[in-house]
DSSP file (Angstrom, degrees, kcal/mol; ACC not computed):
  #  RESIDUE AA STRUCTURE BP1 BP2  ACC     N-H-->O    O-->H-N    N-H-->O    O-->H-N    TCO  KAPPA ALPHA  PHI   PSI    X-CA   Y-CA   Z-CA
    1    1 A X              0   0    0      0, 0.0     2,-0.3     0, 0.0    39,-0.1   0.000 360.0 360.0 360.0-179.1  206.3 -192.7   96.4
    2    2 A X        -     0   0    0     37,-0.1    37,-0.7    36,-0.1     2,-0.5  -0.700 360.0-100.3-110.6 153.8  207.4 -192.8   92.8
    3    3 A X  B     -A   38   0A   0     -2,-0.3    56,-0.8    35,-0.2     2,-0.4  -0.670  19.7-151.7 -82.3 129.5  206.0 -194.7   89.7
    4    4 A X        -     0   0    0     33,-3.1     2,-0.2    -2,-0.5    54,-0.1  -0.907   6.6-150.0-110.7 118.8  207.2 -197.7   88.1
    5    5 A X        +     0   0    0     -2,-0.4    52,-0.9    31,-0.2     2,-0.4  -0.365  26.4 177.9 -67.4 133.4  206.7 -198.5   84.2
    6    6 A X  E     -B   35   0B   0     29,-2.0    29,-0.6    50,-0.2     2,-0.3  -0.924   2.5-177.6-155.2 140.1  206.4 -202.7   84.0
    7    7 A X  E     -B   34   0B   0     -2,-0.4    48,-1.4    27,-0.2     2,-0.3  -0.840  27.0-118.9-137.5 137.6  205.8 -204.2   80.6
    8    8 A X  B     +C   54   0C   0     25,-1.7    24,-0.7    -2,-0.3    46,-0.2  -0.731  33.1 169.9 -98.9 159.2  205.4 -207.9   80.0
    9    9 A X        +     0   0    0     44,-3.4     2,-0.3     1,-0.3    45,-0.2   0.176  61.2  39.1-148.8  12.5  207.9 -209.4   77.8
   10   10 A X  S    S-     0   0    0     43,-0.8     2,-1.2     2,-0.0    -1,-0.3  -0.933  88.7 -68.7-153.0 147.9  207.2 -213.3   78.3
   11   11 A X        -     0   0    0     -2,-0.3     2,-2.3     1,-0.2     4,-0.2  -0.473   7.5-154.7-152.5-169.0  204.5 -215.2   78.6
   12   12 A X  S    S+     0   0    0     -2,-1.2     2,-0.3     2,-0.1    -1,-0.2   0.293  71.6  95.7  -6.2 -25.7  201.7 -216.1   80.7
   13   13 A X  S    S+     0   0    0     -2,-2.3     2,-0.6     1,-0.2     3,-0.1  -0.502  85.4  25.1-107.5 139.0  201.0 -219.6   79.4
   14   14 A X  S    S+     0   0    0      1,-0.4    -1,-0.2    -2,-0.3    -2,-0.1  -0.720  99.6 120.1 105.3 -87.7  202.8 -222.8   81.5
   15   15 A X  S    S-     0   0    0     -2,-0.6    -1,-0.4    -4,-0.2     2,-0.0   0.507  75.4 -95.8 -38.0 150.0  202.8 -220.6   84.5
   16   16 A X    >>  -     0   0    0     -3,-0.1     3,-4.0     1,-0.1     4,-3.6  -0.180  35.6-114.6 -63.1 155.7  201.0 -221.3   87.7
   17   17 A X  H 3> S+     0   0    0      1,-0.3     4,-1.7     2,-0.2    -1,-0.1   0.747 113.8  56.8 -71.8 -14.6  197.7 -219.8   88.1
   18   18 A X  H 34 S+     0   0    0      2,-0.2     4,-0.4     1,-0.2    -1,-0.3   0.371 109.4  50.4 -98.2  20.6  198.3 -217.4   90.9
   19   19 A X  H <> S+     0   0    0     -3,-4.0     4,-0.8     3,-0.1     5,-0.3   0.625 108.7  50.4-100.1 -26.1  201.4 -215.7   88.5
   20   20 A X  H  X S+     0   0    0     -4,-3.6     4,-0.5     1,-0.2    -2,-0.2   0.978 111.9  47.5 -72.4 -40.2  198.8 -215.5   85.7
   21   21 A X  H  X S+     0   0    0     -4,-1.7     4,-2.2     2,-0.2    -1,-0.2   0.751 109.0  60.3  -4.6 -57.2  196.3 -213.5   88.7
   22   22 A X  H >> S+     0   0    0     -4,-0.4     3,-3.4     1,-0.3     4,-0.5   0.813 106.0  43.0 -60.2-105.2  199.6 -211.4   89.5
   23   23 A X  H 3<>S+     0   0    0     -4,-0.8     5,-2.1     1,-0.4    -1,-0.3   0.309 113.2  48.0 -53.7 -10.3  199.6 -210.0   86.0
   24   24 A X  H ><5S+     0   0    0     -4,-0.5     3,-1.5    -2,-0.4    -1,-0.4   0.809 114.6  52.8 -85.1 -21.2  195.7 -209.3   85.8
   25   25 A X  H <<5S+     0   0    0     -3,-3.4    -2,-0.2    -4,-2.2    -3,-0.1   0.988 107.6  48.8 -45.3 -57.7  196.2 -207.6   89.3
   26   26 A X  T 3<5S-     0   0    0     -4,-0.5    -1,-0.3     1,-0.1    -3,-0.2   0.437 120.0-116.8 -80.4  -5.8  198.7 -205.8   87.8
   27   27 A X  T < 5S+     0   0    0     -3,-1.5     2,-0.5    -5,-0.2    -3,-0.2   0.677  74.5 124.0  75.0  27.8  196.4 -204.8   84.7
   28   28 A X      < +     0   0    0     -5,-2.1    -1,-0.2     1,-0.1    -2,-0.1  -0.956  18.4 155.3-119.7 125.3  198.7 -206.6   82.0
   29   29 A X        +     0   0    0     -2,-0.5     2,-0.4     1,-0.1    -1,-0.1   0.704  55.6  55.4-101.8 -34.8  196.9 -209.1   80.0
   30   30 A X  S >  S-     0   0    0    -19,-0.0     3,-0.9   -18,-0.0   -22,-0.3  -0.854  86.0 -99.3-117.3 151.5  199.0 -209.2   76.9
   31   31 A X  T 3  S+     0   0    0     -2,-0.4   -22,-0.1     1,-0.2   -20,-0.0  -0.286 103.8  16.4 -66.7 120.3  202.2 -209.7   75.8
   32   32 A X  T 3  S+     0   0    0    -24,-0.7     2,-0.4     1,-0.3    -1,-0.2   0.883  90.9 142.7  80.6  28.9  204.4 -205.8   75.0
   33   33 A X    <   -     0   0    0     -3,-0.9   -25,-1.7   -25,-0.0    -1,-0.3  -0.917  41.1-143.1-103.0 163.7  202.0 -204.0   76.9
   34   34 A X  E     +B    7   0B   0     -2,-0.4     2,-0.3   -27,-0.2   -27,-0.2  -0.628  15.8 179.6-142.4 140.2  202.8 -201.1   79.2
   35   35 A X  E     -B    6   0B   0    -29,-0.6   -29,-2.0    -2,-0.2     2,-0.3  -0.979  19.1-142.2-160.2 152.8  201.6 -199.9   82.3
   36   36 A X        +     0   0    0     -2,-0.3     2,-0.3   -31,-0.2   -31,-0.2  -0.782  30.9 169.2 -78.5 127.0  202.1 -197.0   85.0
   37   37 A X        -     0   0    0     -2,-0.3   -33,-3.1     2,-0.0     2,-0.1  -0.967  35.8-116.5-160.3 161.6  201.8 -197.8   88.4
   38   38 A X  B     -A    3   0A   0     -2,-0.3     2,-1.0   -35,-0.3   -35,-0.2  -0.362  33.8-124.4 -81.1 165.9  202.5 -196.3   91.8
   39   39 A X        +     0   0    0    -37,-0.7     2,-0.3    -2,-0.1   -37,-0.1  -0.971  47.7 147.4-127.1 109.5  205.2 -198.1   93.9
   40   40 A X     >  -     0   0    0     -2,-1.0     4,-1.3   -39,-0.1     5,-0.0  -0.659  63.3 -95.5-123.4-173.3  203.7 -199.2   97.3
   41   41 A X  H  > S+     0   0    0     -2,-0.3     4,-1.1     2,-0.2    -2,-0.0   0.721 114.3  53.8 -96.5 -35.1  204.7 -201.8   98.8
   42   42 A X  H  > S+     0   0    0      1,-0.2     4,-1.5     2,-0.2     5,-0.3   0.914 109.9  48.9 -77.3 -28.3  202.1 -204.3   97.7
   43   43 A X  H  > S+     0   0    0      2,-0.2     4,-4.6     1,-0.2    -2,-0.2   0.926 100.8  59.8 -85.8 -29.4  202.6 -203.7   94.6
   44   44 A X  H  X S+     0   0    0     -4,-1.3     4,-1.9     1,-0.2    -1,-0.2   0.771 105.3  59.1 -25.1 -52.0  206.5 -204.0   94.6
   45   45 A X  H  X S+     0   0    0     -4,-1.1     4,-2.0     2,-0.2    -2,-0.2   0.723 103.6  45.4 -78.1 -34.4  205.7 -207.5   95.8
   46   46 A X  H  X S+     0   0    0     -4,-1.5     4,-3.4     2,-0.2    -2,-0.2   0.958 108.4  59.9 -74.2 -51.4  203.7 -208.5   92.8
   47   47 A X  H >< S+     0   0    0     -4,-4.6     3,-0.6    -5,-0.3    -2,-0.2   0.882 107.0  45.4 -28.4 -79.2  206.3 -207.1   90.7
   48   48 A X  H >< S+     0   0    0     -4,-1.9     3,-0.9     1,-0.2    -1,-0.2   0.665 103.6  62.7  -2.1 -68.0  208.7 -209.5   92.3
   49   49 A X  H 3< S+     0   0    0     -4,-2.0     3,-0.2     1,-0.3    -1,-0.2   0.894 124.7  17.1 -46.2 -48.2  206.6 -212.4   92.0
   50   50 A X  T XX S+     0   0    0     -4,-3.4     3,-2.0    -3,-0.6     4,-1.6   0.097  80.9 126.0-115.4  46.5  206.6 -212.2   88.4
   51   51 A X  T <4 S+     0   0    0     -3,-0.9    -1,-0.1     1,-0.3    -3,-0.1   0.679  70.4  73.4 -72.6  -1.5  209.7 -209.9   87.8
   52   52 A X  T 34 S+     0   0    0     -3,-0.2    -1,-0.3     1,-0.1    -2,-0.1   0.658 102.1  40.4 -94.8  -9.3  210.8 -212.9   85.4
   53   53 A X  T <4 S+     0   0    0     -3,-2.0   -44,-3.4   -41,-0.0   -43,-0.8   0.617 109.2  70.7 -92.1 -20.6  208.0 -211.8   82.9
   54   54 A X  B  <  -C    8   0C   0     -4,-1.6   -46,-0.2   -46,-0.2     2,-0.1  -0.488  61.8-144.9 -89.9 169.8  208.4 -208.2   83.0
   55   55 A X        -     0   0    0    -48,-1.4     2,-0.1    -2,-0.1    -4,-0.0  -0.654  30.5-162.1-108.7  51.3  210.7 -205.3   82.1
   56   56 A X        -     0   0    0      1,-0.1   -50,-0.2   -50,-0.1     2,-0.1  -0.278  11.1-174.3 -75.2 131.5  210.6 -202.5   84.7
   57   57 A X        -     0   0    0    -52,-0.9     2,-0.5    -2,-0.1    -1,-0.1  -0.303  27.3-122.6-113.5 177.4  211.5 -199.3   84.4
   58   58 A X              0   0    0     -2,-0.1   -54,-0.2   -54,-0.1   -52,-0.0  -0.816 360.0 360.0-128.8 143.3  211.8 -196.3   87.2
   59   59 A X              0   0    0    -56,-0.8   -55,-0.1    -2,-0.5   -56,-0.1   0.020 360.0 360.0-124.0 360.0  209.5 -193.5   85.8
């Protein structure tokens, strides 16, 4: 599978506790940061969950 770029662009605070989880899963802690990651299928699904804070890209 291929890699997907996901950047947060809103954030974390107000949100339920298992979206703020999603995004430490997902290794973004802060707001405008960047991250690499492999597209599997679990991780596809976290995307998803919070795809309303992020910015995702196809690498």
């Amino acid at each position: 599978m291929g890699k997907v770029r996901i950047t947060q662009v809103r954030s974390a605070i107000r949100r339920p506790a298992d979206q703020k989880r999603t995004l430490i899963a997902l290794g973004l802690k802060k707001l405008h940061k960047t991250r690499e990651v492999d597209e599997s299928p679990a991780v596809l699904g976290m995307i998803r969950k919070v795809e309303h804070l992020l910015k995702v890209e196809k690498v």
